[in-house]
Structure formats: structure tokens, C-alpha cells
C-alpha positions in Angstrom: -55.4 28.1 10.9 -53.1 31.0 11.0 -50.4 31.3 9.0 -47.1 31.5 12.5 -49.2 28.1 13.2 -48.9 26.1 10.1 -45.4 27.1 9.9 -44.7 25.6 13.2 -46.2 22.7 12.4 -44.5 22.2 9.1 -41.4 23.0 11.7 -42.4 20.2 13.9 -43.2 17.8 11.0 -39.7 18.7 9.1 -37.3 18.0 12.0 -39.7 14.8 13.0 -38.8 13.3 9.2 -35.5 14.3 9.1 -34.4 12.7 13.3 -37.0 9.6 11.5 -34.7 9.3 9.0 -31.6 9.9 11.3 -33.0 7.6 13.6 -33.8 4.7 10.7 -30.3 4.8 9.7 -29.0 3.7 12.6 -31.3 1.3 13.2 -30.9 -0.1 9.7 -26.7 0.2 10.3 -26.8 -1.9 13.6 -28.9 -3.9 11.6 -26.8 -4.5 8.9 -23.7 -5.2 11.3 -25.6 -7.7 13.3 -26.8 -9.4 9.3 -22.8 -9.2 9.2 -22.4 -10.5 12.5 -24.3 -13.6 11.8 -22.6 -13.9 8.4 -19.4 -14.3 9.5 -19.8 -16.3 12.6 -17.9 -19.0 11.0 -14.4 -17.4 9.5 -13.8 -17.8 6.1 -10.8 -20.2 5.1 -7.4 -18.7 3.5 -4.5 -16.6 4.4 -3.8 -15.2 7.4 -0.8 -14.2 9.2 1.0 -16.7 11.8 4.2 -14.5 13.1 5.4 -11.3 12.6 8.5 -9.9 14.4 11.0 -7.0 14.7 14.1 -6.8 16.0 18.1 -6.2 15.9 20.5 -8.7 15.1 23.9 -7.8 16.7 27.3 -7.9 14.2 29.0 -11.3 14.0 25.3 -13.0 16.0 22.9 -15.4 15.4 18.4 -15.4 16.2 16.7 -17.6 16.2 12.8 -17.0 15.8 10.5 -19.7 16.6 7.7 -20.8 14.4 4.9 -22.8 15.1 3.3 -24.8 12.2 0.0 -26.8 12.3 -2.9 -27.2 9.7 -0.7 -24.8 6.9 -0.8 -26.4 3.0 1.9 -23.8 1.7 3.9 -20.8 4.2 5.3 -17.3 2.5 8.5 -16.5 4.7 9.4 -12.6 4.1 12.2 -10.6 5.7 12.7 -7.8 5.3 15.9 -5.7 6.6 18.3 -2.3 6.4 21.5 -3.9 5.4 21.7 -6.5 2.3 22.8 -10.2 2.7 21.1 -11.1 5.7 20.9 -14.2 5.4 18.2 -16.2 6.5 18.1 -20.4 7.0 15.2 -22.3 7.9 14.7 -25.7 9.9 12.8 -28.0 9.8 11.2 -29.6 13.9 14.5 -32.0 13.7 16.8 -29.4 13.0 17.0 -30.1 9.3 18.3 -27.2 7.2 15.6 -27.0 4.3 15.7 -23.4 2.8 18.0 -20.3 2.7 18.0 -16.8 1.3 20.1 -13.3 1.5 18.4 -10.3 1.9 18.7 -7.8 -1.2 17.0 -5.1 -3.0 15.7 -6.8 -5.9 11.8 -7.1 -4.9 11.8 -3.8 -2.6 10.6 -0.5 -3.8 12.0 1.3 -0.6 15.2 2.9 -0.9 17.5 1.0 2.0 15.3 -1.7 2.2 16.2 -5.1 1.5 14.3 -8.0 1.5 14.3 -12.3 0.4 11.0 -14.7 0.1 11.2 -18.1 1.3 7.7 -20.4 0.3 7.1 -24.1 1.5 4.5 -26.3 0.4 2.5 -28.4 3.2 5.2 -27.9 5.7 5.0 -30.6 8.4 3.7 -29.4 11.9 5.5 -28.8 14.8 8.0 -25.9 15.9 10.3 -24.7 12.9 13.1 -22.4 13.5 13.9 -19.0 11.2 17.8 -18.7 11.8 19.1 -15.0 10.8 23.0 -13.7 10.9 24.6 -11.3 9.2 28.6 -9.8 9.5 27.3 -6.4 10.8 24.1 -5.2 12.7 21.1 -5.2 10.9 17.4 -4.4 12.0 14.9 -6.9 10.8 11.2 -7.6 10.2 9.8 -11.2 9.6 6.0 -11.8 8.5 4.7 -15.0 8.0 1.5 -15.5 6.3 -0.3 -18.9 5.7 -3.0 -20.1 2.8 -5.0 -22.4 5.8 -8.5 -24.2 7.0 -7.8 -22.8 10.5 -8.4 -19.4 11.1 -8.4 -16.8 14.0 -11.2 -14.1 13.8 -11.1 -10.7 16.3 -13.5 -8.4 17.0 -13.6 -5.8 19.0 -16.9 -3.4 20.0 -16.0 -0.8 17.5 -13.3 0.7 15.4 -13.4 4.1 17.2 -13.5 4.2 20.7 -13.6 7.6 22.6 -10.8 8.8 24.8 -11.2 7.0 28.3 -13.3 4.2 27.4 -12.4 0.6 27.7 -11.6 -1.3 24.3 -13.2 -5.0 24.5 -12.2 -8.0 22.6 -13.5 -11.1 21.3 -11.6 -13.7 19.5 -12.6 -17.3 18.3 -10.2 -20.0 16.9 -12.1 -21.7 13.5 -11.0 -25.0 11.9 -13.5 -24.9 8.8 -16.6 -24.7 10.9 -15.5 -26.3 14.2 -14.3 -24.1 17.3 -11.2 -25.1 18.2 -11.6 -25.4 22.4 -8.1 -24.5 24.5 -5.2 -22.8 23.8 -3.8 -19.1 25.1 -5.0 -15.7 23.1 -3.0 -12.8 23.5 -3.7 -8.8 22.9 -1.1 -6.0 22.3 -2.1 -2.3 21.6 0.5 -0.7 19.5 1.5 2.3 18.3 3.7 2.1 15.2 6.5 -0.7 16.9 5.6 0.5 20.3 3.8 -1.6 22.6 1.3 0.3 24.7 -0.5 -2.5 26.7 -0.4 -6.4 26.7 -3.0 -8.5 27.6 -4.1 -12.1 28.6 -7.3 -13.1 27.0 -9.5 -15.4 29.2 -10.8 -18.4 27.5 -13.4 -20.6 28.0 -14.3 -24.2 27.2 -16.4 -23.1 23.9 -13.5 -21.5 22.3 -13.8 -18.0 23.0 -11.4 -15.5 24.4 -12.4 -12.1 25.8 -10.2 -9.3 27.1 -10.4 -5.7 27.8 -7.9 -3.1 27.4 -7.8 -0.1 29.6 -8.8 2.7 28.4 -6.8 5.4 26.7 -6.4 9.0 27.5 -4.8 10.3 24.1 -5.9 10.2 20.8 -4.6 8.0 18.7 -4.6 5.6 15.7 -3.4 2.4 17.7 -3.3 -1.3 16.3 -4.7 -4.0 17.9 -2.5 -7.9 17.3 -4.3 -10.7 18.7 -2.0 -13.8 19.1 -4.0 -17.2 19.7 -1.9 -20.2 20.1 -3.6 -23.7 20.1 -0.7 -26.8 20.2 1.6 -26.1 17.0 -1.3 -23.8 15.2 -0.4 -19.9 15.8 -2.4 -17.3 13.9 -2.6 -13.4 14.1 -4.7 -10.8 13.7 -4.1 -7.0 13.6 -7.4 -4.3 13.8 -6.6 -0.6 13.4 -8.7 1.5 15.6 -9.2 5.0 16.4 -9.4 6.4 19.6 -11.0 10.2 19.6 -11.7 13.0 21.8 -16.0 13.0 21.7 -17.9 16.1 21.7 -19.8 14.5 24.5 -19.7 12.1 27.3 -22.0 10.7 30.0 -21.0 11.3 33.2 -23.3 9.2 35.3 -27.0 8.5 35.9 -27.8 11.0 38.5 -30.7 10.0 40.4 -34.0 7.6 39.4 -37.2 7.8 40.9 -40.6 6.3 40.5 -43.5 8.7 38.9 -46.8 8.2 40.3 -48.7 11.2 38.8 -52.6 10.5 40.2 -51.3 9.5 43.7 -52.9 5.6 43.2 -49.7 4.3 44.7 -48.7 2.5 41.3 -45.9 4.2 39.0 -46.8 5.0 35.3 -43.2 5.9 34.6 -39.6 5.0 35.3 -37.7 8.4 35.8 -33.9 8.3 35.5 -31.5 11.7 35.1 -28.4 11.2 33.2 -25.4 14.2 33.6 -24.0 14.7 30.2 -21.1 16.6 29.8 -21.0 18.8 26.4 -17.9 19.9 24.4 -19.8 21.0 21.1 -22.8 22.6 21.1 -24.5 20.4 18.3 -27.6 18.3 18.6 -27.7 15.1 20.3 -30.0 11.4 20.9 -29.9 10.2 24.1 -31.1 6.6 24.0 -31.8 4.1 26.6 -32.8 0.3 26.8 -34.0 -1.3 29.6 -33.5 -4.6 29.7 -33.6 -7.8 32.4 -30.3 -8.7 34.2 -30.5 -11.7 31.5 -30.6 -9.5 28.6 -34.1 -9.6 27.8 -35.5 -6.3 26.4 -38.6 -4.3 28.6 -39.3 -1.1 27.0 -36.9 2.0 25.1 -36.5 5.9 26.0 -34.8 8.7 24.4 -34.5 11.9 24.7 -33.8 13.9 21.1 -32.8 17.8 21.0 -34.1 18.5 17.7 -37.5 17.1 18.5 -37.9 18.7 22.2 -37.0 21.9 19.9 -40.1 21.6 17.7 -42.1 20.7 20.3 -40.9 24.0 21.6 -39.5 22.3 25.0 -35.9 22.8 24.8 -33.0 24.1 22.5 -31.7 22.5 19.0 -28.9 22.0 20.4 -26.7 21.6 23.7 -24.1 24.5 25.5 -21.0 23.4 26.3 -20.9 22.4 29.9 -22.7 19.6 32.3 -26.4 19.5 31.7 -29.1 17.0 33.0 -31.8 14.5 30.8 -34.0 13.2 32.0 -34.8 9.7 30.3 -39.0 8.0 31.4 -39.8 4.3 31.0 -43.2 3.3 30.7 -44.6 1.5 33.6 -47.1 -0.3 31.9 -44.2 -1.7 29.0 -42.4 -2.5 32.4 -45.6 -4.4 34.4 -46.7 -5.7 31.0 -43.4 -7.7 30.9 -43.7 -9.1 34.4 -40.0 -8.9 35.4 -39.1 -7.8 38.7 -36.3 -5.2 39.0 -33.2 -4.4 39.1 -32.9 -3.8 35.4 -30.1 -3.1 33.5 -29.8 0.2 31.3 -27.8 0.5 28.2 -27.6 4.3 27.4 -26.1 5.4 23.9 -25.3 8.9 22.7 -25.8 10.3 19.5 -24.0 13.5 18.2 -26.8 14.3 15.2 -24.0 17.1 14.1 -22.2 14.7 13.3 -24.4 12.1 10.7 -25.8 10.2 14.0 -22.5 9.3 15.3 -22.6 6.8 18.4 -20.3 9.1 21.0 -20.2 7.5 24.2 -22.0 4.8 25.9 -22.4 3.7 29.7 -24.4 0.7 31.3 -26.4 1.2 34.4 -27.7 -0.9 36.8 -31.5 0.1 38.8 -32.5 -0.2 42.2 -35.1 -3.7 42.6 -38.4 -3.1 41.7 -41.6 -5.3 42.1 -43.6 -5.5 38.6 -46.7 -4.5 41.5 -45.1 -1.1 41.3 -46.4 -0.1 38.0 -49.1 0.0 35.9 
């Protein structure tokens, strides 16, 4: 064997380990987060957070702040404000008068800042009332946290999300291990105190609510607070995401086509094209499942830079600009399965420049297809 031969084969073999390995560690991560997944499919018991609120309490006023209680053994009460001796009262669902503190600088580390504690032990449901008022205007923040058996726990698809895409999420209402059915579920996208988006999240009768945020053009470092509110039992949740500009995006599947390469009228392959549109010119995965409109998995397809480089039928990497790949399904994985078409596609990108980082995503829907077609 010559010697420009061997070292294109220890080429090929090199970049084959190394996108194997690539490719095994995200396989073994989306492993592990669906191991995680599973794990925490019942939220753990403890504290979380029922209310937290800002506002600005006029000179000479009074606010009230509402606060539901239901299924809380002890509440932590902190306010925080600007000015000292705000003073804070708190009643009881018939209007009883049970606790008090002023606002002062002993606990806060924050020069300006002033702040008072207020804890109750196995406070009695229903709707309480925080009661502020101070002798000049003061800004305030309350946050109430809760050692509890019920729990709210929020997910969302990811923590980052490229610019333009939607943000889903998914909340679920625990009481030990019991879904609590009903209630409302609200989402608010923030930035710092600033509100971006609110949403309604639908729920249905198992407990779950879903939403869907539209998707953001800037990028950012936004919170996400969840609300849910089932009879006197609120509970929060805030996730900090990131929202970034990819160096790569999927425009759209271009065309599709069946691939019937010795003329026998049956297809061996599934052909679709997918327009990519590159920023940085690094190495990318292009990965596709095909799946059954009820979820149920066919047959795989990618498309890897790196490898079509060692193979000598492409570049290592992709020019900035709108190219084409084309993505093939085996006909036989798709006749073997005996499901008729359409079929749903699930394509992922990967930027390998950047440690196998998921950049952008897009589902796709095929035209119908007879399993008769293939072979």
C-alpha cells in the first residue's frame, strides 16, 4: 500500500473516531437528560416560592398584596425596600392583624437597601393580605417562599434557545406524588423587572399546562416565572434562559423525492434537501428522524461535514451563505416498518466547532407514501 494511501486512511479513520466520539456524547447527554427526565417526574417536596412582587407605594398610601395560602407548614415573608420603616402588617382570611414589621438595614448588605422578615408556622389556608404604608414613597419587593408537600415543576425545551425560535413550556402541579387536576398556569418572559410577553398556559384534565412563547429576535438573558394557581395553593417558578444568535439555521426542507436507482418502480431511498443558512464556517451534523405521525421511530439520516471530508466528498467545513444537504432514508428501514406515509421529520443541527452544540431544529412533515413504494 503506498504510503499518500495509508495516510488517508488513517485520515478517514481519525475524523470517523473523533465525530464517533462527538456523536456518543450526545447521544449519551440526551440520554442522561431523559434518565433525569424520568427521575424527576414526581417533584421533590420543600421550598418554593408562592409570590413575588415589585412595586411603588405612594407617600401617605396604603397596598395591599394578596396572598394565597394552601398546603404551607411554615411561610418566610421578606420585603425588601429603598426607604427604612416601611412598615409591613399582615392578615389573617378574617382580617385579623397577626404580624408586623419596619423595614431597616439591619440584615441587608446593600447600601440603601432596607429590609424586615416576617415567618408563620402552618398558617391556615385561604387568602391573606400583606398590608404596606409608609410616610413617604418607597419602592418595594416582596418574596414569599414556602417549606411545602405541593410543588410546581417547569420545564421548558432548553435553556438556550436561538434567536427566532419559539420557547415551549411545560408545567405540572405535584401534591407529594398526586397531579393536582385544574387550576390556571401563567408564563411571563422578563427581562430584569420588565415584562416582555405574558402568557396563558392551556391545561388539561391530567394536570398539565403547556404554552409557547413567541419567539425572540434579540439576544438576551431573559427569565422565565411560571404562576400556577390551583384554589388557595399558588406557587412559582422562575428559569433563566439564554436566547443566542446561532452560527447556523435551517431554512426549510427544499424538495423530497423518491430514489428508484435500477428503474424496478420501488424506491430504495427517501431523498429530502434541507437549505441551511451558514454564519460560521465551522463543521456541522445534520441529523434527521423519521418518525410515524404517532411518534413512532422508522429509520435515522445524517449528513456529517467532517466525515463527507474524509471520504473526500465535500469540505470540513461549511462557507458562510445558503447551501443545500441532502439527507436519504432507507426504503427498506421504511417498508420493513410497514407504516404508510406521511411521516414526520425531526431535523437537529449540530455546530461540531462548537463541542456538538444543538443549533437549531425544525420539524417537517412528508408527502403520503404507501409502504408498496419501497423496498
Amino acid at each position: 500500500m503506498k504510503k499518500s494511501n495509508q495516510k488517508y486512511w488513517v485520515g478517514v479513520i481519525l475524523v470517523l473516531a473523533i465525530t464517533g466520539l462527538i456523536i456518543a456524547g450526545i447521544t449519551y447527554y440526551q440520554s442522561y437528560t431523559r434518565q433525569i427526565n424520568t427521575l424527576q417526574k414526581f417533584a421533590i417536596p420543600g421550598t418554593q416560592q408562592v409570590l413575588a412582587v415589585s412595586g411603588v407605594l405612594q407617600s401617605g398610601k396604603q397596598q395591599s398584596e394578596e396572598l394565597p395560602v394552601g398546603d404551607i407548614s411554615s411561610v418566610l415573608i421578606t420585603v425588601i425596600s429603598d426607604r427604612p420603616d416601611l412598615l409591613t402588617e399582615i392578615e389573617d382570611p378574617q382580617g385579623k392583624l397577626v404580624a408586623s414589621a419596619r423595614t431597616s438595614d439591619s440584615y441587608m448588605a446593600i447600601e440603601g437597601a432596607y429590609s424586615a422578615d416576617l415567618k408563620m408556622t402552618a398558617p391556615a389556608d385561604g387568602i391573606w393580605l400583606i398590608v404596606l404604608s409608609a410616610k413617604s414613597e418607597t419602592q418595594y419587593s416582596i418574596v414569599v417562599t414556602a417549606e411545602t408537600a405541593t410543588v410546581l415543576d417547569v420545564r421548558t425545551d432548553s435553556p438556550r434557545y436561538p434567536t427566532g425560535s419559539y420557547i415551549n413550556v411545560n408545567a405540572k402541579l405535584f401534591r407529594e406524588r398526586t397531579l393536582l387536576s385544574g387550576g390556571t398556569a401563567r408564563g411571563e418572559l422578563l427581562l430584569g423587572s420588565n415584562i416582555i410577553q405574558t402568557i396563558d398556559l392551556s391545561g388539561s384534565d391530567d394536570g398539565v399546562f403547556q404554552g409557547q412563547f413567541s419567539p425572540v429576535s434579540e439576544v438576551m438573558r431573559p427569565n422565565i416565572l411560571v404562576t400556577a394557581r390551583n384554589g388557595t395553593i399558588q406557587r412559582q417558578v422562575e428559569l433563566q434562559l439564554v436566547i443566542f444568535e446561532p452560527s447556523a439555521r435551517i431554512l426549510r426542507v427544499q424538495s423530497e423525492q423518491l430514489l428508484d436507482s435500477d428503474n424496478d418502480g420501488k424506491a430504495g431511498q427517501l431523498v429530502i434537501t434541507v437549505q441551511l443558512d451558514i454564519r460560521d464556517a465551522h463543521s456541522y451534523s445534520l441529523a434527521a428522524h423519521l418518525e410515524s405521525q404517532k411518534g413512532e421511530t422508522i429509520t435515522y439520516a445524517q449528513y456529517n461535514t467532517a466525515i463527507q471530508a474524509a471520504l473526500g466528498q465535500g469540505s470540513e467545513t461549511l462557507s458562510p451563505g445558503q447551501v443545500t444537504i441532502p439527507l436519504s432514508f432507507s426504503g427498506q428501514d421504511i417498508q420493513e416498518r410497514g407504516i404508510n406515509g406521511p411521516y414526520s421529520v425531526r431535523l437537529v443541527l449540530y455546530d461540531i466547532g462548537q463541542a456538538g452544540a444543538e443549533v437549531n431544529a425544525l420539524e417537517y412533515v412528508t408527502h403520503s407514501y404507501s409502504i408498496n413504494e419501497f423496498k
